[in-house]
N, CA, C and O of each residue as an XYZ file, in Angstrom:
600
protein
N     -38.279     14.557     -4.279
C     -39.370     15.502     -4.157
C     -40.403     14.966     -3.160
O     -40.864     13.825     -3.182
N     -40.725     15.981     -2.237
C     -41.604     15.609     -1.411
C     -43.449     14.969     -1.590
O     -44.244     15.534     -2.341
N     -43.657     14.271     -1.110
C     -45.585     13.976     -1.786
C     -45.926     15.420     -1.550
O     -45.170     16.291     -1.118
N     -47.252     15.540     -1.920
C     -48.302     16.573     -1.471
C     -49.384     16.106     -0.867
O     -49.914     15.019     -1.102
N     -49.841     17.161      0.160
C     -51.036     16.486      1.415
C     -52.236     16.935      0.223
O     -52.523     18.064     -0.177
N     -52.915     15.352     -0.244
C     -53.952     15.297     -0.557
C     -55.198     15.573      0.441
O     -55.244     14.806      1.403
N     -56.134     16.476      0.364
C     -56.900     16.373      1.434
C     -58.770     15.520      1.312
O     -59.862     15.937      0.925
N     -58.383     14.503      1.751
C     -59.464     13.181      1.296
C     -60.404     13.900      2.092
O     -60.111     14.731      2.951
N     -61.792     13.459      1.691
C     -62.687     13.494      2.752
C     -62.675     12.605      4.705
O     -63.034     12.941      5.833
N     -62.043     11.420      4.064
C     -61.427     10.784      5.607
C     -60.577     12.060      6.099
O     -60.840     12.688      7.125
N     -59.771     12.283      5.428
C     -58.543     13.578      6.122
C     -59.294     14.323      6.648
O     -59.207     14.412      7.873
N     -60.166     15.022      6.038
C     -60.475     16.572      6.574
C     -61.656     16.136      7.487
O     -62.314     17.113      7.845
N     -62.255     14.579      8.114
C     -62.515     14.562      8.996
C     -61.638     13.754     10.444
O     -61.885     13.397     11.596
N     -60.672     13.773      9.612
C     -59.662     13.230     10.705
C     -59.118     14.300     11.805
O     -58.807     14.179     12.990
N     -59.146     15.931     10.468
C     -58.916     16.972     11.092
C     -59.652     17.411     11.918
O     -59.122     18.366     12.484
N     -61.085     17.089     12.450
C     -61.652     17.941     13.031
C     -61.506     17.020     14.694
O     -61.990     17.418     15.753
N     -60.823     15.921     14.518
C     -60.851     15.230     15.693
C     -58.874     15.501     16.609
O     -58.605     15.265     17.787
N     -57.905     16.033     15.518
C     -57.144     16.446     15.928
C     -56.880     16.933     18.002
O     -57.395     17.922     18.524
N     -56.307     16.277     18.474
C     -56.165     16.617     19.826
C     -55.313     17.722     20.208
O     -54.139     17.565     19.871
N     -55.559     18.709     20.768
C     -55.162     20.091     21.135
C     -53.726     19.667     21.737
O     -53.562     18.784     22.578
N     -52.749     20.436     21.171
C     -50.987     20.256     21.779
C     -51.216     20.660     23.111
O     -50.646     19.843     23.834
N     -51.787     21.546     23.795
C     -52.277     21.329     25.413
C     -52.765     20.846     25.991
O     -52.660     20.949     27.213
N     -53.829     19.794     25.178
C     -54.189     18.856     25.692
C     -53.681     17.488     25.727
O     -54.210     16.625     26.428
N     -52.764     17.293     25.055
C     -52.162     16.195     24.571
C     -52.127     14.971     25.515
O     -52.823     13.958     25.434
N     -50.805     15.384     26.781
C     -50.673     14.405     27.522
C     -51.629     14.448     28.567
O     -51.584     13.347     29.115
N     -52.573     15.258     29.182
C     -53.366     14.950     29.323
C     -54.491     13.433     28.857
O     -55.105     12.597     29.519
N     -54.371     13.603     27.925
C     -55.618     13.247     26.714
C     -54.757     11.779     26.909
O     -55.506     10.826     27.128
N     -53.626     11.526     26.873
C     -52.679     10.980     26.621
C     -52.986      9.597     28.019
O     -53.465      8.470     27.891
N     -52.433     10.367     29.353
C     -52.706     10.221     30.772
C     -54.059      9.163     30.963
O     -53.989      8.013     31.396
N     -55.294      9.870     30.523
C     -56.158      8.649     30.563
C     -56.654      7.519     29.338
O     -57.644      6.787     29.336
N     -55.777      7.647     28.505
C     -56.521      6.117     27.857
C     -56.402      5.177     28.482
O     -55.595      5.189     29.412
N     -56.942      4.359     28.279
C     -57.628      2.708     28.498
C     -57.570      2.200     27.194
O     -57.473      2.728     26.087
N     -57.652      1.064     27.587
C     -57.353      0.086     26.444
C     -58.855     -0.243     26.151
O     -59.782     -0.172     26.958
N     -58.920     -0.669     24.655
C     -60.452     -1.151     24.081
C     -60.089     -2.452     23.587
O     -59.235     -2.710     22.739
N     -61.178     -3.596     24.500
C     -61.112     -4.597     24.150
C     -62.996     -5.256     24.595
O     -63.898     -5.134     25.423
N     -62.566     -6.050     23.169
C     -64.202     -6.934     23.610
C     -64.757     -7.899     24.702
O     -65.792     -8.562     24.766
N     -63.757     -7.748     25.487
C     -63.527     -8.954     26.533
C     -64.043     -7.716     27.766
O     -63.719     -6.558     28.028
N     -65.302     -9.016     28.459
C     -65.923     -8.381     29.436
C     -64.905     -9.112     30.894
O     -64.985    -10.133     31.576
N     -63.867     -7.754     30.829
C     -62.976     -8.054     31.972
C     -63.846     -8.784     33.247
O     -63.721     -9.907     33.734
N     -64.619     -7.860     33.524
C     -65.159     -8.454     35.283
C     -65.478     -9.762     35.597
O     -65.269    -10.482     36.573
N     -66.489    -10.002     33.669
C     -66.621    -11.069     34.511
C     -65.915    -12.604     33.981
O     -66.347    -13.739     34.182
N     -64.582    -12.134     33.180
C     -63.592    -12.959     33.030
C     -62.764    -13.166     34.402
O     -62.191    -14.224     34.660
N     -62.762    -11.992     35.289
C     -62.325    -12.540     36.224
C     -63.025    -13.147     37.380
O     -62.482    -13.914     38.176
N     -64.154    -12.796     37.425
C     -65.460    -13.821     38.298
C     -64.949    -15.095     37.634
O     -64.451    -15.798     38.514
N     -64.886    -15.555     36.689
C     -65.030    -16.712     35.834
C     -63.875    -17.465     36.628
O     -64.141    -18.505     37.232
N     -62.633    -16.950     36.623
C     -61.226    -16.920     37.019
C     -61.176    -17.393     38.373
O     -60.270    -17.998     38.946
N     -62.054    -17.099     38.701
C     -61.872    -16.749     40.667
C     -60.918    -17.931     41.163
O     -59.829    -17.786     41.718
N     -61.649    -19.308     40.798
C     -60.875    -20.567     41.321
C     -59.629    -20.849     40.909
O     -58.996    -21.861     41.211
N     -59.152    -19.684     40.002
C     -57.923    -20.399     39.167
C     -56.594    -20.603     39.815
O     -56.354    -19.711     40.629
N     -55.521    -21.635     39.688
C     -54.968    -21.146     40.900
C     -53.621    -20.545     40.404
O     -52.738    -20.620     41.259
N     -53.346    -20.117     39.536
C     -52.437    -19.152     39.773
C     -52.932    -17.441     39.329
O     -52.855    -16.738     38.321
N     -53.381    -17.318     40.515
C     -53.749    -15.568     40.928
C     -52.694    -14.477     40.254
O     -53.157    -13.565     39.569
N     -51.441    -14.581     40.440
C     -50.491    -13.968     39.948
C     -50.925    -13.995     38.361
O     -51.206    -12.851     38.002
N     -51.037    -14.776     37.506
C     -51.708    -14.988     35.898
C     -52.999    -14.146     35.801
O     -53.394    -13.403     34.902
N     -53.613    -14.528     37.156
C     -54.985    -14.032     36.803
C     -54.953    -12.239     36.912
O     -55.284    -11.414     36.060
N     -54.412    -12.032     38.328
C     -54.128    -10.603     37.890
C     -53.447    -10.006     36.739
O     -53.844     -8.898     36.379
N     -52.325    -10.656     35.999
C     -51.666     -9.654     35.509
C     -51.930     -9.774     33.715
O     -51.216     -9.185     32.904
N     -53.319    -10.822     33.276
C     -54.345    -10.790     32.354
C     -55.785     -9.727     32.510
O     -56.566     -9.279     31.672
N     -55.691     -9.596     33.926
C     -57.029     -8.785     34.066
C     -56.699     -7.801     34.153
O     -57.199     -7.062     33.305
N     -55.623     -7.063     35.225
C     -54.924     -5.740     34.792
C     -55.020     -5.383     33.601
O     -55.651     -4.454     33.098
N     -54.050     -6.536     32.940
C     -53.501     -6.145     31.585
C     -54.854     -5.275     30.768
O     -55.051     -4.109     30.425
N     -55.533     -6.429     30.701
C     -56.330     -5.925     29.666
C     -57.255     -4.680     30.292
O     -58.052     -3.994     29.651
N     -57.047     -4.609     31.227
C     -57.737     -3.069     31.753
C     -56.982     -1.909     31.380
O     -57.403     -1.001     30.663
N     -55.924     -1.977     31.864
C     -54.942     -0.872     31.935
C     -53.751     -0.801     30.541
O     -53.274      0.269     30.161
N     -53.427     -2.080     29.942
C     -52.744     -2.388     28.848
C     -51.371     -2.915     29.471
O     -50.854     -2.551     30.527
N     -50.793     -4.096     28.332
C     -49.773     -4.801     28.794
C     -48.405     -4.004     28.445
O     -48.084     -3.375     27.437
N     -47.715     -4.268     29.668
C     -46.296     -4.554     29.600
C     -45.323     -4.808     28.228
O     -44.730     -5.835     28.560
N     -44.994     -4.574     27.336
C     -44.389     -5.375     26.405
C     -42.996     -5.808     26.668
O     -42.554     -6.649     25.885
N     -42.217     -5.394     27.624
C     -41.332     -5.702     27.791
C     -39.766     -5.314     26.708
O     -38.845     -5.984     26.243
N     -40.159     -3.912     26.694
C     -39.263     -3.455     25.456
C     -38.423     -2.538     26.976
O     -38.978     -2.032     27.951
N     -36.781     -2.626     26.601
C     -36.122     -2.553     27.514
C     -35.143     -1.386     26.672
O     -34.280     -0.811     27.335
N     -35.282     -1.075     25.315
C     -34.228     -0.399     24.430
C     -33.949      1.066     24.769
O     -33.996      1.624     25.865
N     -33.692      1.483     23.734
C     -33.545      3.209     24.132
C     -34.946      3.605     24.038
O     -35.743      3.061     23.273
N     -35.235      4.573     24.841
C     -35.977      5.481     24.173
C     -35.759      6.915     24.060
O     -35.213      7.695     24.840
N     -36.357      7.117     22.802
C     -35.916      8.307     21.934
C     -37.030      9.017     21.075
O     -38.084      8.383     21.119
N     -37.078      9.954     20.444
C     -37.952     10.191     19.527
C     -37.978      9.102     17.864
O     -36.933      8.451     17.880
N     -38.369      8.942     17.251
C     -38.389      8.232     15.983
C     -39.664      8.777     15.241
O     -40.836      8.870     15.607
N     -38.939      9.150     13.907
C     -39.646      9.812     12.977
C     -39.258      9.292     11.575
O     -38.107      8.886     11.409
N     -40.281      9.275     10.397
C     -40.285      8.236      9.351
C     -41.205      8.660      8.457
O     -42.323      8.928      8.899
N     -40.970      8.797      7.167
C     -41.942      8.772      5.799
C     -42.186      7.581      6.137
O     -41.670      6.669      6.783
N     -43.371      7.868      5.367
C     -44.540      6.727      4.665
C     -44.224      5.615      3.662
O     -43.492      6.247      2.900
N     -44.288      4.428      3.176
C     -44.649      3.989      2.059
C     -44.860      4.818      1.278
O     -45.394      5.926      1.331
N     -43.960      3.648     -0.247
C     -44.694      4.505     -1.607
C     -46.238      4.110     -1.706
O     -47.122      4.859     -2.122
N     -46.373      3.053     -1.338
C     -47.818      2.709     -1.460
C     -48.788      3.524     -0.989
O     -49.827      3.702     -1.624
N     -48.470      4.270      0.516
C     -49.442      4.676      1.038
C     -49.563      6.212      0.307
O     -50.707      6.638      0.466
N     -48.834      7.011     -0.332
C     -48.853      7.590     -1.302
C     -49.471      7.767     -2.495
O     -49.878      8.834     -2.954
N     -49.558      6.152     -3.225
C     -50.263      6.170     -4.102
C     -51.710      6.072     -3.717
O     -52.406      6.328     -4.700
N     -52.356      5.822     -2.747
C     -53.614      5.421     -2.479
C     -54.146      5.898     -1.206
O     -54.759      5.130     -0.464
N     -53.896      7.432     -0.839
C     -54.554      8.403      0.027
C     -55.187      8.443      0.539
O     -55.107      9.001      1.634
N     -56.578      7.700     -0.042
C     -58.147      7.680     -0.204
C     -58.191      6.825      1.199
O     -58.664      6.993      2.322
N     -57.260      5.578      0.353
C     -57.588      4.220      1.065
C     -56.735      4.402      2.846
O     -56.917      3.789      3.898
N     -55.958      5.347      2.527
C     -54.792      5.431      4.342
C     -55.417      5.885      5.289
O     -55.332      5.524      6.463
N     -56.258      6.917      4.726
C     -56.843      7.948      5.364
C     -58.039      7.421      6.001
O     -58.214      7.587      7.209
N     -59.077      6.646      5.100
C     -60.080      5.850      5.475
C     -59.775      5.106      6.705
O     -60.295      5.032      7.818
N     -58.850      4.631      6.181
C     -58.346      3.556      7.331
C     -57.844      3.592      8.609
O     -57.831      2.770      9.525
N     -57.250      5.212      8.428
C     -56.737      5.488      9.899
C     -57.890      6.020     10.622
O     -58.105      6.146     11.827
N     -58.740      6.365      9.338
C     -60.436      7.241     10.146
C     -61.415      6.111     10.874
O     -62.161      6.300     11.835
N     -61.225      5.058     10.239
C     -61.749      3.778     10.826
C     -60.909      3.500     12.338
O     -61.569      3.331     13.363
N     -59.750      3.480     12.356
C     -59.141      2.832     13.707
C     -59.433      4.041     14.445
O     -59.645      3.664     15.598
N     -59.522      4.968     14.399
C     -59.805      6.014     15.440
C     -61.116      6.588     16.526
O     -61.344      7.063     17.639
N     -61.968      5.962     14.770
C     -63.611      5.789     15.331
C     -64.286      4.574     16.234
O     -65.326      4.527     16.891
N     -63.057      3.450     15.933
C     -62.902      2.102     16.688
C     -62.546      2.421     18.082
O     -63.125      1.698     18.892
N     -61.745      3.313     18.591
C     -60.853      3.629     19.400
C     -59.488      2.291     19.870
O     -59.039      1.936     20.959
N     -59.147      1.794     18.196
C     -57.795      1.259     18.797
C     -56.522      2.414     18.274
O     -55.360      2.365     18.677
N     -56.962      3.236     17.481
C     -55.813      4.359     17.344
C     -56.190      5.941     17.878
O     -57.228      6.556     17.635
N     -55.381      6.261     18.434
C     -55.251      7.653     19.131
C     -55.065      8.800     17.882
O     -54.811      8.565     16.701
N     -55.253      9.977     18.471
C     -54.924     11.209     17.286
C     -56.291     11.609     16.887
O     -57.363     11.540     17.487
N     -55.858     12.194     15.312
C     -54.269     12.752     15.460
C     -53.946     13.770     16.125
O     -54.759     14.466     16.733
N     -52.460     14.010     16.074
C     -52.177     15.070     17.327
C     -51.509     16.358     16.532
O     -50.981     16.448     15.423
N     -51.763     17.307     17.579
C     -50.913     18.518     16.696
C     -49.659     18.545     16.999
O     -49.038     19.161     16.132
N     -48.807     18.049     18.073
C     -47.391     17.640     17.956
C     -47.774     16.465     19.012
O     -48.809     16.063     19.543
N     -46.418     16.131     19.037
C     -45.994     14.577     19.526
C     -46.700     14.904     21.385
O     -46.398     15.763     22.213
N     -47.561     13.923     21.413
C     -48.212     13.663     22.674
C     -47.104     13.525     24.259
O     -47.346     14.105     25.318
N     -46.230     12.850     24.063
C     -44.848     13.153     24.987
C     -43.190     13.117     24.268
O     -42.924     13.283     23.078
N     -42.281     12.866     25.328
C     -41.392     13.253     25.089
C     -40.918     12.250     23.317
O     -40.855     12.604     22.140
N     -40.685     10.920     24.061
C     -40.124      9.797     23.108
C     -41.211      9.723     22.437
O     -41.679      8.691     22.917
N     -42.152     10.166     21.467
C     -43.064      9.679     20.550
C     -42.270      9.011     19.222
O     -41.341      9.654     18.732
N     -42.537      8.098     18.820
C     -42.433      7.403     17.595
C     -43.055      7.701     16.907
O     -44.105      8.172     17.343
N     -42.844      7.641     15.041
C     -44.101      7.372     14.461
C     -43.328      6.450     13.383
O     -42.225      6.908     13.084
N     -43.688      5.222     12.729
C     -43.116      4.413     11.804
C     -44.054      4.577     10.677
O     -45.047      5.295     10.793
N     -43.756      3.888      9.502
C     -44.262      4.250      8.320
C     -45.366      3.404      7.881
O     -45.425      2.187      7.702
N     -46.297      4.408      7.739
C     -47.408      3.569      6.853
C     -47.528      2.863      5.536
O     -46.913      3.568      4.736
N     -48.232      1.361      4.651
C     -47.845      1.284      3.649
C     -49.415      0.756      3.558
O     -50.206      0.836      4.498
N     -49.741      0.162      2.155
C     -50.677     -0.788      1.711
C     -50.019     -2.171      1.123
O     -49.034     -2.064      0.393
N     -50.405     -3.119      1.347
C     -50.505     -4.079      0.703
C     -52.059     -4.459      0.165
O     -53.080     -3.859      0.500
N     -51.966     -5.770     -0.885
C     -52.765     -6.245     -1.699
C     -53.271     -7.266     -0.364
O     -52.474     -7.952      0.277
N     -54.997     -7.199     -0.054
C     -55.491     -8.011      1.003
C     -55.982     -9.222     -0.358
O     -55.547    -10.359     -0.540
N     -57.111     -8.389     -1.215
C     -57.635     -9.064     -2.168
C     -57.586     -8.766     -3.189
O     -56.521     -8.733     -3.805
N     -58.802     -8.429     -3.737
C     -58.766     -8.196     -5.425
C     -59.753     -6.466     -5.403
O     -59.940     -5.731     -6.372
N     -60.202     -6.259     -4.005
C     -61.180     -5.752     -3.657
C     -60.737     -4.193     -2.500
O     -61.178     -3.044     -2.487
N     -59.556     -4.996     -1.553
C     -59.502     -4.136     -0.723
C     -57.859     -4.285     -0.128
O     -57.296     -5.378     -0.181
N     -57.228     -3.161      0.392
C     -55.520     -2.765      0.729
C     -56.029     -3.044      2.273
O     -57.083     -2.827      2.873
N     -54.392     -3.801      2.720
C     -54.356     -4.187      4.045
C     -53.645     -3.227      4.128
O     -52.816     -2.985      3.250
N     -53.837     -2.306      5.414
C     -52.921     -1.156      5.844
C     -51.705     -1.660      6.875
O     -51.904     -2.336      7.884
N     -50.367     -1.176      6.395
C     -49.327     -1.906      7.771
C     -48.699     -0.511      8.036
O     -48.575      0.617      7.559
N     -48.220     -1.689      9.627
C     -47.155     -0.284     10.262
C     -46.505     -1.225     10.145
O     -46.898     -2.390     10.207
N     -44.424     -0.494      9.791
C     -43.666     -1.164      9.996
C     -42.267     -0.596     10.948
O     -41.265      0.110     10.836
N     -43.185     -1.670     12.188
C     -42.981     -0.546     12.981
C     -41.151     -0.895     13.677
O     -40.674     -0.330     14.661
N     -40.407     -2.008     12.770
C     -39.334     -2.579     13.078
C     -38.131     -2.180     11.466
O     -37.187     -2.838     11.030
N     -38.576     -1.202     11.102
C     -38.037     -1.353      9.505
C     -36.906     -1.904      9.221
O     -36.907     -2.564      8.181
N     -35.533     -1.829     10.048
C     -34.493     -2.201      9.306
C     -34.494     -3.599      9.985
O     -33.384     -4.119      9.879
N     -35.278     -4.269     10.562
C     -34.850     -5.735     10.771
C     -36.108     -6.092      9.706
O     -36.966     -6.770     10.272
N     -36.297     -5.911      8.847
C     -37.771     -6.539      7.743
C     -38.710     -7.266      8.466
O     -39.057     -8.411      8.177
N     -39.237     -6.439      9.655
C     -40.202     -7.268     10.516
C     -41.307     -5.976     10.144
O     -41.102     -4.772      9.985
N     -42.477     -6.742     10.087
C     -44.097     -5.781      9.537
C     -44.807     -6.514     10.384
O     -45.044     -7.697     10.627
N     -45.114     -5.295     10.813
C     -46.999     -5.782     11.623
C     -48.307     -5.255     11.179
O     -48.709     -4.109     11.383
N     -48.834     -6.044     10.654
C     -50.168     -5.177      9.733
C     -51.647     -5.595     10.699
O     -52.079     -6.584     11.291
N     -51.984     -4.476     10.487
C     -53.362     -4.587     10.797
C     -54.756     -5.169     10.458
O     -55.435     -4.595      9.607
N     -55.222     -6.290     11.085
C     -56.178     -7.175     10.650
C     -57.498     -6.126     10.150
O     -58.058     -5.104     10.546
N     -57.563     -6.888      9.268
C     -59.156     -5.985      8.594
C     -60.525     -7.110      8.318
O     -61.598     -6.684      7.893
């Protein structure tokens, strides 16, 4: 049996930030990467360094976003959630409303932003006694998890 869309207060303001399916790749086209690192003048800093090739392709990087070097298929990929993230709505929703207002997560979208979009499954784990670490797992059948620092 399928969950049911609880609609949290995070949700129904997650909804109002929803990106228009015509606008998508557009919207898509110009991100930039958000980082705390004052590129320019890491690379003023840099100037003498001597391998230039490093220095550009750290200062790019973090301007424009890195390379990962994933060479596989690409395809669409689509995925339920965690049972966890199921049981605790409140807490997913918050959390994805937080990375969005951060601007390290995009969305949400009304369909898939381009062709090969992914989406892997959300879960909670136990951080403390206090608060759920949210993960993507974004490798599932090799049991590799990447969770998000909080």
């Amino acid at each position: 049996m399928a969950p049911t869309l609880t609609m949290t207060p995070a949700l129904k303001e997650l909804m109002t930030l929803r990106v228009a399916e015509n606008t998508s790749k557009a919207f898509v086209d110009k991100l930039k990467p958000v980082t705390p690192i004052n590129v320019n003048l890491l690379e003023s800093l840099l100037t003498d360094h001597p391998d230039r090739e490093f220095v550009f392709g750290l200062c790019s990087g973090l301007r424009d976003g890195f390379k990962i070097g994933y060479h596989g298929p690409r395809r669409p990929y689509f995925s339920k959630n965690l049972k966890t993230a199921y049981l605790l709505p409140e807490t997913v929703d918050s959390n994805l409303l937080d990375e969005v207002k951060q601007g390290h997560t995009i969305g949400p979208f009304t369909s898939p932003p381009f062709q090969n979009f992914q989406i892997y499954p959300l879960g909670l784990v136990s951080k403390n006694f206090q608060r759920q670490r949210q993960c993507e797992h974004f490798v599932r059948g090799i049991f590799a998890t990447i969770c998000t620092p909080r």
